[in-house]
PDB file of N, CA, C and O in Angstrom, chain B, residues numbered from 101:
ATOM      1  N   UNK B 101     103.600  55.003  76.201  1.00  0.00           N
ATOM      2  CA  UNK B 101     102.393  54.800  75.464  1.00  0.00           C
ATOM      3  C   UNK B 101     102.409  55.786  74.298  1.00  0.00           C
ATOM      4  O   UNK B 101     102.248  56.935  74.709  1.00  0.00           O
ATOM      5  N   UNK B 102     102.545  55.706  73.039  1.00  0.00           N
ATOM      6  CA  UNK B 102     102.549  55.961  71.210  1.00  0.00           C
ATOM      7  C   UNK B 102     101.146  55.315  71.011  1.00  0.00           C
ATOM      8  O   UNK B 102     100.551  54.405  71.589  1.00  0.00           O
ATOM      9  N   UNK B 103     100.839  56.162  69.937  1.00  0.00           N
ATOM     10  CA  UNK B 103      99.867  55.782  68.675  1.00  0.00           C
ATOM     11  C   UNK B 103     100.951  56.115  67.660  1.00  0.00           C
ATOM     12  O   UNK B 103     101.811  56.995  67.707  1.00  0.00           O
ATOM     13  N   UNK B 104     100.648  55.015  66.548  1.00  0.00           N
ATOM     14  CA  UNK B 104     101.380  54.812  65.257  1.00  0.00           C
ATOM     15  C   UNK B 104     100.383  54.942  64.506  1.00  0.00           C
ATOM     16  O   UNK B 104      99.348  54.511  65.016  1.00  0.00           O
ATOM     17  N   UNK B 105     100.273  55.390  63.433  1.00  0.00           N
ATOM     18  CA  UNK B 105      99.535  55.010  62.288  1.00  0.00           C
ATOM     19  C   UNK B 105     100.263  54.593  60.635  1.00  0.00           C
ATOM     20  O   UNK B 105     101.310  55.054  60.182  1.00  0.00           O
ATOM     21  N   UNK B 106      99.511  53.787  60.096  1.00  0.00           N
ATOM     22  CA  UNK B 106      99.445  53.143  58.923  1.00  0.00           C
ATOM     23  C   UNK B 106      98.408  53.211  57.693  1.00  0.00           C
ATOM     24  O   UNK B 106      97.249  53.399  58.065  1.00  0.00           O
ATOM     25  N   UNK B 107      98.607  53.086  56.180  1.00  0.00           N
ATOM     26  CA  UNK B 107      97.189  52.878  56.080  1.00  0.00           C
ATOM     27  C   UNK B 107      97.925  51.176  54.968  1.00  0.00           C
ATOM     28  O   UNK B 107      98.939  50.700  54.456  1.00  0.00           O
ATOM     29  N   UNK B 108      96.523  50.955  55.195  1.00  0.00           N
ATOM     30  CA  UNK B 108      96.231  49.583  53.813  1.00  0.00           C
ATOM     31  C   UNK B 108      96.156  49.981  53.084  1.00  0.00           C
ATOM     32  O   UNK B 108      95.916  51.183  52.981  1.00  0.00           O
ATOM     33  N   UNK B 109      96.425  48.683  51.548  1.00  0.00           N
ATOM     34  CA  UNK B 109      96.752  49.274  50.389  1.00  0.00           C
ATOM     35  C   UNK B 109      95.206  50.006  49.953  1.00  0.00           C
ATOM     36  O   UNK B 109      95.172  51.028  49.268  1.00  0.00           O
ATOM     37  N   UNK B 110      94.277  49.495  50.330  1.00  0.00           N
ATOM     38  CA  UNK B 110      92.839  50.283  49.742  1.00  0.00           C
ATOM     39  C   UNK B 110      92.844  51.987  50.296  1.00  0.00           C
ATOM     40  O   UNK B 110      92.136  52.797  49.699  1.00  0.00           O
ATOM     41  N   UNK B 111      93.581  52.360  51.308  1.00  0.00           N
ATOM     42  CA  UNK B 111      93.441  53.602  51.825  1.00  0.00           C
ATOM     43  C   UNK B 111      92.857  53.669  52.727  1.00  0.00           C
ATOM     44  O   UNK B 111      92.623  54.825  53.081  1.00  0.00           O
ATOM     45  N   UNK B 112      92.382  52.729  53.464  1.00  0.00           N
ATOM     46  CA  UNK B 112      91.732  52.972  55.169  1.00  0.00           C
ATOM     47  C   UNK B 112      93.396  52.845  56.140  1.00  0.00           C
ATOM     48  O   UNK B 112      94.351  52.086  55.972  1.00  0.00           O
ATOM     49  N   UNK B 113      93.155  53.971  57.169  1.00  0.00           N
ATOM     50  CA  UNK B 113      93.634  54.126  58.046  1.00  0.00           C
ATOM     51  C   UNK B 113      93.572  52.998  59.403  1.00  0.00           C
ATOM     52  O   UNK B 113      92.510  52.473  59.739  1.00  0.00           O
ATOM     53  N   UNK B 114      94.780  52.752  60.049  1.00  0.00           N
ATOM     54  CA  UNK B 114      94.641  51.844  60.880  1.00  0.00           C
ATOM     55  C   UNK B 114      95.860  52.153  62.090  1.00  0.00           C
ATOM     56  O   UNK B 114      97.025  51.970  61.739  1.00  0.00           O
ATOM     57  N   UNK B 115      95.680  52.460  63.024  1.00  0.00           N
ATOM     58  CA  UNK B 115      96.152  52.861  64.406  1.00  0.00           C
ATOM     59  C   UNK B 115      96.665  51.953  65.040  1.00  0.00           C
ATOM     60  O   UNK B 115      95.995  50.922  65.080  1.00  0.00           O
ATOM     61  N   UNK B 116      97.990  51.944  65.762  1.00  0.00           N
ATOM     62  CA  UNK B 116      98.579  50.852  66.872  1.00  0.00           C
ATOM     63  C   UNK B 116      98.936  51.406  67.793  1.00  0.00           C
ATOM     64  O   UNK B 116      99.916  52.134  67.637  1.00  0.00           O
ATOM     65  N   UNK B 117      98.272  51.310  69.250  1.00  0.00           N
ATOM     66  CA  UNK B 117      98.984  51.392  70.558  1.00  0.00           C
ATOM     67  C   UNK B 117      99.543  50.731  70.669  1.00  0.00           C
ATOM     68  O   UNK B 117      99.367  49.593  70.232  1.00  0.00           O
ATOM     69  N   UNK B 118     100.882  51.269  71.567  1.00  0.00           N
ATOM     70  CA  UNK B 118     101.869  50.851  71.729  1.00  0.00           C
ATOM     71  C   UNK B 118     102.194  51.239  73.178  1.00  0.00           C
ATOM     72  O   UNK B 118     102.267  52.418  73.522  1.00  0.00           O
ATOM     73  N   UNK B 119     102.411  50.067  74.130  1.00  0.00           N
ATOM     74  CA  UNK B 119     102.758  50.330  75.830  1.00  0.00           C
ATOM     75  C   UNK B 119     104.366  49.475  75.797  1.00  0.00           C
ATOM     76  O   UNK B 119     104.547  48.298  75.484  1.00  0.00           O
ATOM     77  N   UNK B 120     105.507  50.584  76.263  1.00  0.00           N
ATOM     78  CA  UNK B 120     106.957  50.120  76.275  1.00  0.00           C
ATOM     79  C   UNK B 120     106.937  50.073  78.261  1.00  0.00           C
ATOM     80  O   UNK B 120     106.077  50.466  79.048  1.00  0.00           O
ATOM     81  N   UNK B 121     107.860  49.622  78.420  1.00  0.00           N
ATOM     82  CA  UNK B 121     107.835  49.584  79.704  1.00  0.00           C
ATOM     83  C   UNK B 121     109.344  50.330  79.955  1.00  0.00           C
ATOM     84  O   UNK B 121     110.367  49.646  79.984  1.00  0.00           O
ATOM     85  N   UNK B 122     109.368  51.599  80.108  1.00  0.00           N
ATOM     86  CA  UNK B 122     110.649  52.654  79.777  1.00  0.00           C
ATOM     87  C   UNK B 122     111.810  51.679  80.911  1.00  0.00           C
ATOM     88  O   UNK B 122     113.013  51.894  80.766  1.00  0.00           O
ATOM     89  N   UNK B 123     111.422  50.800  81.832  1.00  0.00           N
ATOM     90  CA  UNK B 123     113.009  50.471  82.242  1.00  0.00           C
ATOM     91  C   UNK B 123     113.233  49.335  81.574  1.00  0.00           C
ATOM     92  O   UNK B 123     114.434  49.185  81.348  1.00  0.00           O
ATOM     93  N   UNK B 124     112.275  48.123  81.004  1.00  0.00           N
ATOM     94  CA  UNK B 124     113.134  46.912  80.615  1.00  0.00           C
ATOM     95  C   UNK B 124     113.244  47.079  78.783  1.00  0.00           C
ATOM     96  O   UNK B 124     113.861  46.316  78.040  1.00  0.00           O
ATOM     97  N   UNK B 125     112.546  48.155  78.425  1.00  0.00           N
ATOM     98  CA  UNK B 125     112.197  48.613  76.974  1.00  0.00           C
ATOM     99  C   UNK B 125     111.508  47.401  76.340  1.00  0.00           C
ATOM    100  O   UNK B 125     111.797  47.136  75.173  1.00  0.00           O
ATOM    101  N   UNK B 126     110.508  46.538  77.084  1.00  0.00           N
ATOM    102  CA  UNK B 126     110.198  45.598  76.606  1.00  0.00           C
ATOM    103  C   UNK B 126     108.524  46.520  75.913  1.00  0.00           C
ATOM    104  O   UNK B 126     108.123  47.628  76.269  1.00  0.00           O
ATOM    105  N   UNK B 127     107.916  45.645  74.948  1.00  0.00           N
ATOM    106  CA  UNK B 127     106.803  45.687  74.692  1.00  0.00           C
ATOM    107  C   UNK B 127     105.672  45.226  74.959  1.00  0.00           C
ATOM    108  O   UNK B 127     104.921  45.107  73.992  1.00  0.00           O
ATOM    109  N   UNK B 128     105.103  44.776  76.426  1.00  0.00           N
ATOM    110  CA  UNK B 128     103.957  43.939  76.455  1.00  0.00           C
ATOM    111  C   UNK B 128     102.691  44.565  75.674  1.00  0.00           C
ATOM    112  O   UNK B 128     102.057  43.763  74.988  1.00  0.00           O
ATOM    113  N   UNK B 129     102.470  45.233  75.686  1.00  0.00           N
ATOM    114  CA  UNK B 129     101.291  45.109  74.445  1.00  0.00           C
ATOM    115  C   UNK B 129     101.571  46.193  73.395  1.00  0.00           C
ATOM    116  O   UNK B 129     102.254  47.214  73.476  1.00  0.00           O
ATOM    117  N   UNK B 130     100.680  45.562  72.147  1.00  0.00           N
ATOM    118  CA  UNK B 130     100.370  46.184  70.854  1.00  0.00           C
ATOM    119  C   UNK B 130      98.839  45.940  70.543  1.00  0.00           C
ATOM    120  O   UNK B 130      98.339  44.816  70.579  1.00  0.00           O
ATOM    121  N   UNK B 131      98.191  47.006  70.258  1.00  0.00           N
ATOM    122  CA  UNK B 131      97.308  46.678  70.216  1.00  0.00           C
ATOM    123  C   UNK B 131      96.659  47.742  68.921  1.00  0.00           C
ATOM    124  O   UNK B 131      96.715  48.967  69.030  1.00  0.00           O
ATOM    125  N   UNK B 132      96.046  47.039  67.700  1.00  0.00           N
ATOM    126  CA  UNK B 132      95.873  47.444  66.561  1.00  0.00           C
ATOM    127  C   UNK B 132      94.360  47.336  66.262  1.00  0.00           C
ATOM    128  O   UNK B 132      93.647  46.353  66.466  1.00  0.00           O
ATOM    129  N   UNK B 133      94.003  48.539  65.736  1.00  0.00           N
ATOM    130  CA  UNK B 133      92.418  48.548  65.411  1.00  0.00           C
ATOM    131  C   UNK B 133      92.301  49.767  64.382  1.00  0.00           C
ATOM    132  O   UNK B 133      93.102  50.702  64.420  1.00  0.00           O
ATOM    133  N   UNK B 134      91.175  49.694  63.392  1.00  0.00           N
ATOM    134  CA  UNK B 134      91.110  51.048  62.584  1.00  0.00           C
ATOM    135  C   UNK B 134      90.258  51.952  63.034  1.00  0.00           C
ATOM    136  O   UNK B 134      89.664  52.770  62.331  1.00  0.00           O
ATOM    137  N   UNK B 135      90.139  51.783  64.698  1.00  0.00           N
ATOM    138  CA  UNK B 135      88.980  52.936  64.973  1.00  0.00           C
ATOM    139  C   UNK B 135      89.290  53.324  66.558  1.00  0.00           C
ATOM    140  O   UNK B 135      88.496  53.314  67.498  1.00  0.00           O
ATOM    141  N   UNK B 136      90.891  53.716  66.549  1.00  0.00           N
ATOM    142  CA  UNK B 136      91.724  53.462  68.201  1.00  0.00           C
ATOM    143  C   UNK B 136      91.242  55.002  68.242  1.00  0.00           C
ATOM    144  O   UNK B 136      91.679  55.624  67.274  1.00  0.00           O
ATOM    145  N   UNK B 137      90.433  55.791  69.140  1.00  0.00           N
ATOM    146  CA  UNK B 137      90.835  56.837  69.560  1.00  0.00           C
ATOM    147  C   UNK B 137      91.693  57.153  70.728  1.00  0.00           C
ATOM    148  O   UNK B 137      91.736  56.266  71.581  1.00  0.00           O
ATOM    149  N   UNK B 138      92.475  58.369  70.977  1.00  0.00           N
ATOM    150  CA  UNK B 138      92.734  58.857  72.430  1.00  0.00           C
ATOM    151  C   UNK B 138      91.486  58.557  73.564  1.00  0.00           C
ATOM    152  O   UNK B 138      91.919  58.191  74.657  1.00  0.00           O
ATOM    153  N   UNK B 139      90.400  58.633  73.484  1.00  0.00           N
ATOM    154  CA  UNK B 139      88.732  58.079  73.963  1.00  0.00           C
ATOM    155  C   UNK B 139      89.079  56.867  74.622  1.00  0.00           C
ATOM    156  O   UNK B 139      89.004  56.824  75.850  1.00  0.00           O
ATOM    157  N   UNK B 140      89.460  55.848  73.949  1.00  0.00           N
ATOM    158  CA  UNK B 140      89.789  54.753  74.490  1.00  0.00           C
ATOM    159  C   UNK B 140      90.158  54.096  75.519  1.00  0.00           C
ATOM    160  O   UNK B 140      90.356  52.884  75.438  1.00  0.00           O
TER     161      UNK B 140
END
């Protein structure tokens, strides 16, 4: 489990969790929002 961040071209910030599954290194979820805290 990562947080990534990005921003858009206007300059707002936008966050992606990210859950790998460390033995098949697959990705079942991504999950993108501009207001992801650690809180979450």
């Amino acid at each position: 489990m990562d947080f990534m961040s990005e921003r858009f071209e206007n300059g707002i910030y936008f966050r992606v969790l990210t859950i790998i599954d460390q033995f098949t290194r697959e990705c079942p979820l991504l999950w993108a929002d501009v207001s992801l805290t650690g809180l979450n």
